[in-house]
N, C-alpha and C positions, 0 to 999 in steps of 0.2 A: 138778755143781750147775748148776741151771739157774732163773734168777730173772728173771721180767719184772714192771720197771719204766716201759714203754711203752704204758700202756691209752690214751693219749689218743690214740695212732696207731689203735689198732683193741683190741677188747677179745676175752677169748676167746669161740666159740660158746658157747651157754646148752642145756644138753643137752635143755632142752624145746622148744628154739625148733628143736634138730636132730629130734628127734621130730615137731613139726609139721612139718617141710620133707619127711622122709624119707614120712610118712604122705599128704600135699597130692600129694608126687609121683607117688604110684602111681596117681592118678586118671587115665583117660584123657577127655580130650574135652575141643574149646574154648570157653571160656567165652563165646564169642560166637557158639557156634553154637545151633540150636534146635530140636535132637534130646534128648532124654534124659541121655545120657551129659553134653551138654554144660552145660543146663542145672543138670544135677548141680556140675559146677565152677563154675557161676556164684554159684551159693547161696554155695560156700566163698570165695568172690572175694570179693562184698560181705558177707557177715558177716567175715570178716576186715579189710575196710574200714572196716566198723561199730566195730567194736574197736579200732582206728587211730584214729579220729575221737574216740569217746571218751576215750584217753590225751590225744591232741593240744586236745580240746577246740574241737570243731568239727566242721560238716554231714559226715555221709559223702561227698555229693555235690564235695565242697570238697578229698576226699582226693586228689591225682594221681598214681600209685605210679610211682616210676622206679626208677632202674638206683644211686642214692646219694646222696650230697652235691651231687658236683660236677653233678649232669647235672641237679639238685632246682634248684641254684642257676643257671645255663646257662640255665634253661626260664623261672625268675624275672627273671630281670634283661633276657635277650633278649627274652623275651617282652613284658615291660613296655613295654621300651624301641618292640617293633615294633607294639604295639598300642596307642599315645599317640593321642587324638584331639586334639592341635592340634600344632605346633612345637618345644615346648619343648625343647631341645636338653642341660639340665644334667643329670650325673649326679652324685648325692651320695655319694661314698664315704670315708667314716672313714681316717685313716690305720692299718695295722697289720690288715688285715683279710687274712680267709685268702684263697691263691693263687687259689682258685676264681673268688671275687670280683672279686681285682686283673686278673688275665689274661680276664676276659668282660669284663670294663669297659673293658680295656686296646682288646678287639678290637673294642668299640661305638666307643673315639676315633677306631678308623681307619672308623671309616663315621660318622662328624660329632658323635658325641656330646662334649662339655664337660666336661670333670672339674672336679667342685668336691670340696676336699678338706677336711678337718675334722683340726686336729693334736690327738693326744690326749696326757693330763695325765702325769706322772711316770709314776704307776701305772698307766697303759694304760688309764686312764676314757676315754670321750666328752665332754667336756662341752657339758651339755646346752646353752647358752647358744650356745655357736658351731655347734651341731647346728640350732638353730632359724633363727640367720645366715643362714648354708650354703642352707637350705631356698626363701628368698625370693629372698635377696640376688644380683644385682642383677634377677631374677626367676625367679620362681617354677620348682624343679627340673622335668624330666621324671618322676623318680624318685628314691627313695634307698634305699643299702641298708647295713644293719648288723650286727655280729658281737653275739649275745644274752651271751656269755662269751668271750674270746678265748681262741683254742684256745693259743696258745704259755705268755703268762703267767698267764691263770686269772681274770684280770681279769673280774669279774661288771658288763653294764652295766644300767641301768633303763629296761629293753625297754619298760613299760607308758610312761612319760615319751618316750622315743622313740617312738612312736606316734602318743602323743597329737599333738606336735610337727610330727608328719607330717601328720597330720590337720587342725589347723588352720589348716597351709598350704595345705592341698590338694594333699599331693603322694602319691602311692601308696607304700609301705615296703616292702622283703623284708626280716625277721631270716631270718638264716642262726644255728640252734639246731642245730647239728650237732653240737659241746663241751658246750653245754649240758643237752639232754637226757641224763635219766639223774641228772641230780642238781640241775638248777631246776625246780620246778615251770613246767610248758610247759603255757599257756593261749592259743589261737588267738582264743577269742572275748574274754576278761578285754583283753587285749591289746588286740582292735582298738574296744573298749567301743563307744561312740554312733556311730561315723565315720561321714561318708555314702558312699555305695554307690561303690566306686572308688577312696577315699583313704585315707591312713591306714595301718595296716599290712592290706593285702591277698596278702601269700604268705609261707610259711616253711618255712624246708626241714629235714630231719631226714634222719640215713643210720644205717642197719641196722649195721653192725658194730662203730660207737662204744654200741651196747648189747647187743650180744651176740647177734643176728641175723645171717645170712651174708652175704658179704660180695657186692656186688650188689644188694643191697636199700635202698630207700631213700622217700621219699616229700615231695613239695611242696604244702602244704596253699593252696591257690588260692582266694581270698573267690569265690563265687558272682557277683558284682558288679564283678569285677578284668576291665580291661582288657587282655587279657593274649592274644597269637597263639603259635599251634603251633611248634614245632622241628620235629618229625616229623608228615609226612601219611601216608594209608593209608584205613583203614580208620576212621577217626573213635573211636574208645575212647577212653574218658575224659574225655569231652565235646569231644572234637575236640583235647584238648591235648594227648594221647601214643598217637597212634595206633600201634596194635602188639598181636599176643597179648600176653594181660597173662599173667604169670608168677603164679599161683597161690599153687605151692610158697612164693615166694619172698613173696607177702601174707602169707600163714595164719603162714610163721615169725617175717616183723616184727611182727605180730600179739603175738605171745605174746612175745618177744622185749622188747616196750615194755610189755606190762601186767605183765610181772616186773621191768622197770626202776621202773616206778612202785611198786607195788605196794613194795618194799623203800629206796625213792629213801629216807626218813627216816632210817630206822636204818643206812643204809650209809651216809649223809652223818656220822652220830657218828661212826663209826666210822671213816673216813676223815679226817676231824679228826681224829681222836686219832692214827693213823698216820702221818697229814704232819706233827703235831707235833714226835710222838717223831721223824721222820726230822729235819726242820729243827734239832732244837734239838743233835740227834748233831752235825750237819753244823756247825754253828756251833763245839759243843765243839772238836772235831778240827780246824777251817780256821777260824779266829777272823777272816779275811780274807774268806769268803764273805758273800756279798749275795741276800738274796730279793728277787728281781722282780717288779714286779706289786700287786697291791691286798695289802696284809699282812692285812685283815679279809674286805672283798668279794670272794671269790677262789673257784673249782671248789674242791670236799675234794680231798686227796689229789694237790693238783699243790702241785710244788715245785719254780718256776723258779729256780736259781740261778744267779749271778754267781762263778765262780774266778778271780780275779786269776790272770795270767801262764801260767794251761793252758789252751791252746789245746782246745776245746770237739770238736772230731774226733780227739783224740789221747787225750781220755777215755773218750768213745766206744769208741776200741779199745783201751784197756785194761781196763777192765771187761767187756766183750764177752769179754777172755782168760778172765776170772775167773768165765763163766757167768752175768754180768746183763746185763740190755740196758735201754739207756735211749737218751735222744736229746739232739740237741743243743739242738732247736727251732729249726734254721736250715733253712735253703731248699737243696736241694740238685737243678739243673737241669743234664742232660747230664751228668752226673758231677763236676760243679766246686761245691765248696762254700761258699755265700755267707752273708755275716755273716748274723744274723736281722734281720729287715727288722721285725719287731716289737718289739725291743730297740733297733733307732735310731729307731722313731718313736716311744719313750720318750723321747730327748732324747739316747740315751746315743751313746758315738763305738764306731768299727767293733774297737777291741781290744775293748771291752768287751762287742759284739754277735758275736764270735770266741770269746770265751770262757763262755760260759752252757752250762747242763745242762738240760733238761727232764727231770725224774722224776715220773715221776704214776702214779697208785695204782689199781685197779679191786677189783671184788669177789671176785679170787681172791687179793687182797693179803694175805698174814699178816706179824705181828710180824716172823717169823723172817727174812721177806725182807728188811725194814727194817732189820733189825743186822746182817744180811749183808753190806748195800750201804756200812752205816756203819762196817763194818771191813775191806772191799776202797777204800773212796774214798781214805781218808788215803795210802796206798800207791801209789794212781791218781795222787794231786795229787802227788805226791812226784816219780816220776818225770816229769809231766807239765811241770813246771814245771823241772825240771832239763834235759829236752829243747827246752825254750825257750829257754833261757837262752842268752846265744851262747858260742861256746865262747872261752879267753883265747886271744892272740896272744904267738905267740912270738916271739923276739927278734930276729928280722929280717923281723918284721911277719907271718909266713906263720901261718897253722892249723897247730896239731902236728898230724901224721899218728898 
């Protein structure tokens, strides 16, 4: 038996997004040459850009195609940060945002940037009120950047509201829509509505394999208007912000890869509601001690963070992993040392209870079957899992029985 419970990590290829990769790649010639052959690949370049833009909802020109999330997000925030026309030294980062974020923000403080931090509510919201603080307070940020969905708990935040907010201050925005696409409608221009040219939300990054695109594919939708300097020099592609052959194959598959996300985004969202339901409400029957994390309404389909009293969240992990499912825990695991979820204590909650959570989330290869699978290997998982916690009695001249 083999059940994956893990889409929010990466979801499987989309067999037509592998057919445009396999097809894109036979082509030879670079698209930045201006021979025949090449200009042949150029045409697939930008129509597959054109196709990108339209899911995303914004200029082709605006598309930046990189290598995924992190390098989408990296290109954002660095860039932002190195292409500010005055001083301003703050950066606005939400507590609970993913690693990508925390560790590029982390490595602007060691070159003088300012962190200003935003705690968020029970349920992993933003609120908007101390987002807007943050923004001025005690002046005006450099930049800010925010999570469209939190990838851990599922937590849905009001990207258009945050924008706006940025906007008014006059500060430039990155969402990071990496969790989110695929199942919020993702509007680049609804998004940054009137702003003026520069503020506001001006970049958003999205990655290829959270919708079934190969893995390496990715893209940062850049306003025309954003101040924003290069990571990589070269050869000038992509308006000078990613200079490098651009990878083809790897457009034409995100391509197709997001217009079948879209294109089905409604009815897989039912559908995945119904699935996280029936999962949650197993899960509640059998562990009447579990807790869902996260927004209970405003939340991704099909993610269901939970809370297990007293089982240690790596030790379920690898019991169920025996049993042929895989899920995760939603904690950070750096160098091989596993650390509480840093999204569950910036919930408010303490480190046992950020020890013991499950991430289980659903994608569109999800069937019922999988969900009664998991709801009849868990109770068995927590059983032992919490028995191995438990410390063992002492015996009568104080020692551990052997």
């Amino acid at each position: 038996m083999s059940i994956y419970l893990d889409h929010a990590a990466s979801t499987p290829l989309r067999e037509s997004a592998r057919e445009a990769w396999l097809a894109a790649a036979t082509l030879t010639g670079n698209a930045s040459s201006v021979h025949g052959a090449g200009q042949a690949a150029r045409r697939l370049l930008e129509h597959s850009r054109e196709r990108i833009a339209a899911v995303l909802d914004c200029d082709p020109i605006e598309v930046v195609l990189t290598s995924g999330g992190t390098e989408s997000i990296n290109l954002a925030l660095k860039g932002l940060w190195w292409g500010r026309a005055d001083d301003r030294e703050a950066v606005l980062l939400p507590d609970g945002e993913h690693h990508a974020s925390i560790d590029t923000v982390d490595w602007l403080r060691a070159r003088g940037a300012r962190v200003r931090a935003v705690a968020l509510d029970p349920v992993g919201r933003i609120p908007l009120d101390g987002f807007r603080t943050a923004l001025t307070a005690p002046a005006p940020a450099a930049l800010a950047t925010a999570l469209v969905a939190n990838n851990e708990v599922g937590t849905v935040q009001d990207a258009a509201q945050l924008a706006a907010a940025a906007a008014a201050a006059d500060v430039p925005l990155h969402l990071d829509a990496v969790a989110a696409m695929g199942h919020l409608p993702v509007s680049f221009s609804a998004w940054r509505g009137g702003a003026a040219p520069g503020v506001g939300l001006v970049a958003l990054s999205v990655s290829g394999h959270k919708v079934g695109a190969p893995v390496g594919t990715g893209a940062v939708v850049v306003s025309r208007h954003a101040r924003i300097a290069a990571l990589l020099h070269g050869g000038g592609q992509q308006r000078g912000l990613r200079s490098g052959t651009q990878d083809i194959a790897g457009a034409a598959a995100l391509a197709v890869a997001l217009e079948d996300a879209e294109a089905e985004r409604v009815s897989e969202h039912e559908r995945l509601v119904a699935l996280g339901d029936r999962l949650w409400s197993g899960i509640r029957a059998a562990i009447p001690a579990a807790e869902l994390l996260g927004d209970a309404r405003d939340r991704l389909a099909g993610n269901v963070h939970v809370h297990l009293p007293g089982a240690v969240g790596e030790t379920m992990l690898f019991l169920l992993d025996q049993e042929g499912i895989s899920v995760s825990t939603g904690s950070a695991c750096q160098a091989g040392v596993a650390e509480p979820s840093h999204v569950v204590l910036a919930l408010g909650r303490d480190q046992d209870v950020a020890r013991s959570v499950l991430r289980l989330t659903l994608g569109r290869t999800t069937v019922t079957s999988d969900v009664d699978a998991l709801l009849a290997a868990l109770p068995r998982a927590y059983a032992r899992a919490t028995s191995a916690a438990r410390p063992r009695r002492l015996g009568a001249a104080g020692m551990q029985p052997s």
